[in-house]
C-alpha positions as CSV (number, residue, x, y, z in Angstrom):
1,X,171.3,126.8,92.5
2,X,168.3,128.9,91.8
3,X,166.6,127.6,88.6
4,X,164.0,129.6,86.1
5,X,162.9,126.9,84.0
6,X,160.9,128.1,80.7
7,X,158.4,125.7,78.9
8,X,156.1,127.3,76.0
9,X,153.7,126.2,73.3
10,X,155.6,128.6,70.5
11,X,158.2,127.0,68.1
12,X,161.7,126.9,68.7
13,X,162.9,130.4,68.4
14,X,166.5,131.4,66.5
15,X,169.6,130.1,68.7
16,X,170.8,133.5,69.4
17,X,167.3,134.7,70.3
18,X,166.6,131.8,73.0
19,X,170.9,132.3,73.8
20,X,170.2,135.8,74.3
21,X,166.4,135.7,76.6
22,X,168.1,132.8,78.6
23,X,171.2,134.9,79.9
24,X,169.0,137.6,80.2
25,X,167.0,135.4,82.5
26,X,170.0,134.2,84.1
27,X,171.3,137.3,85.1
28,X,167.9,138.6,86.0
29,X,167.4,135.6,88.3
30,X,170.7,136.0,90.4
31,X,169.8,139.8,90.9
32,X,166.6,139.0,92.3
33,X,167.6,136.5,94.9
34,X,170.9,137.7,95.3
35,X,172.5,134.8,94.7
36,X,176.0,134.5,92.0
37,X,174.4,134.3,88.7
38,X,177.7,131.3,88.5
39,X,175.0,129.2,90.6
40,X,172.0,130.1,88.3
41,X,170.4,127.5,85.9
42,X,168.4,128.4,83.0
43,X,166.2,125.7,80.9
44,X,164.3,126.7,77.8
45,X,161.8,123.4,76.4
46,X,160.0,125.2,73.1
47,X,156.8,123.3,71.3
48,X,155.3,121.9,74.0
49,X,151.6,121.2,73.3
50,X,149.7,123.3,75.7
51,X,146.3,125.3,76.3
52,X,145.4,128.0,78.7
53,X,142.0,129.2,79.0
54,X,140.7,126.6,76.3
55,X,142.6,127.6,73.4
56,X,146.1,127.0,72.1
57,X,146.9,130.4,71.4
58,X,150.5,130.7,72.7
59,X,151.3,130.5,76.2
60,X,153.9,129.6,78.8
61,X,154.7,127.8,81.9
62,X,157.6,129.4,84.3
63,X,159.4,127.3,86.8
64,X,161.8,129.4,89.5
65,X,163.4,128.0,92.4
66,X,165.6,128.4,94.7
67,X,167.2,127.2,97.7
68,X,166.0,129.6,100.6
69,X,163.1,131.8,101.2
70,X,161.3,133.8,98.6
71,X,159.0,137.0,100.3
72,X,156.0,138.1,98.8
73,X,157.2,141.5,97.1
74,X,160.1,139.7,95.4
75,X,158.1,137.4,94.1
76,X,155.5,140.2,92.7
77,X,158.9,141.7,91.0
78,X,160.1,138.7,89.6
79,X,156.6,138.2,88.1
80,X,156.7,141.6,86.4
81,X,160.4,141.5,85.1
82,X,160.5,137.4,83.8
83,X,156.6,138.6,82.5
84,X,158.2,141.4,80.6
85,X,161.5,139.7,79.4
86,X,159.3,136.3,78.2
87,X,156.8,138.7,76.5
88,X,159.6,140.5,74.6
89,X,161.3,137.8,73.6
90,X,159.0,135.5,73.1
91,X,155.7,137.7,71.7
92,X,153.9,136.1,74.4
93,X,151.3,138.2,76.1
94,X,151.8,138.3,80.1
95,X,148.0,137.3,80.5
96,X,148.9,134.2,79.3
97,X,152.4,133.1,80.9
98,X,152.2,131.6,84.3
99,X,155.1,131.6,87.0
100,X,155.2,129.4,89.8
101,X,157.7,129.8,92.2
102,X,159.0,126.9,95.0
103,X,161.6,127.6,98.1
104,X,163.9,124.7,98.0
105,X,165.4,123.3,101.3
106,X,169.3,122.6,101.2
107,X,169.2,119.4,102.0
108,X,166.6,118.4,98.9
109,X,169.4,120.5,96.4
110,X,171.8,118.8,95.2
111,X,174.9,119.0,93.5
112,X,178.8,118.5,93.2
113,X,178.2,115.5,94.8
114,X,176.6,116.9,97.9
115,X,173.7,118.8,98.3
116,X,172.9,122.7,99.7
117,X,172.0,122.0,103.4
């Protein structure tokens, strides 16, 4: 159930190059919080009309969540690595990518008809 959800201002990419940054992510994402990556959810929305510090030069918006408790030092990690990976893949320069990252309680997760707590 952890979730990195990407959103960016550049045009839609090659399939094989958003394929390849999204499993990348995925297994990235599982390492971090230690969860199976066969729980991890990756979503990729490209062309999305954005600014960031008054001017449209490309940017991006990073979504990660996760059912549990995230500690400060992971976070700073993940922030480094998912900077690094969108910047490669993306051309996007890590001053302009922001991550925000939300603990999820069990009970507000669902899926497979239930939910996580």
């Amino acid at each position: 159930m952890p979730l990195i959800k990407v959103q960016t201002s550049v045009s839609t990419p090659e399939k094989a190059e958003i394929e390849a940054m999204l499993k990348n992510l995925s297994g990235k994402l599982a390492k971090h919080t230690g969860k199976p990556e066969s729980y991890v959810m990756t979503a990729f929305e490209p062309g999305i009309p954005m600014t960031f510090a008054g001017n449209t030069d490309p940017v991006c918006y990073v979504e990660i969540k996760s059912v549990g408790t995230m500690k400060p030092d992971q976070t700073q990690v993940m922030s480094q690595d998912f900077c690094q990976e969108i910047n490669q893949a993306l051309g996007i320069p890590k001053n302009r990518i922001y991550i925000e990252f939300n603990d999820a309680k069990g009970y507000m997760w669902g899926w497979n008809g239930t939910t996580f707590g």
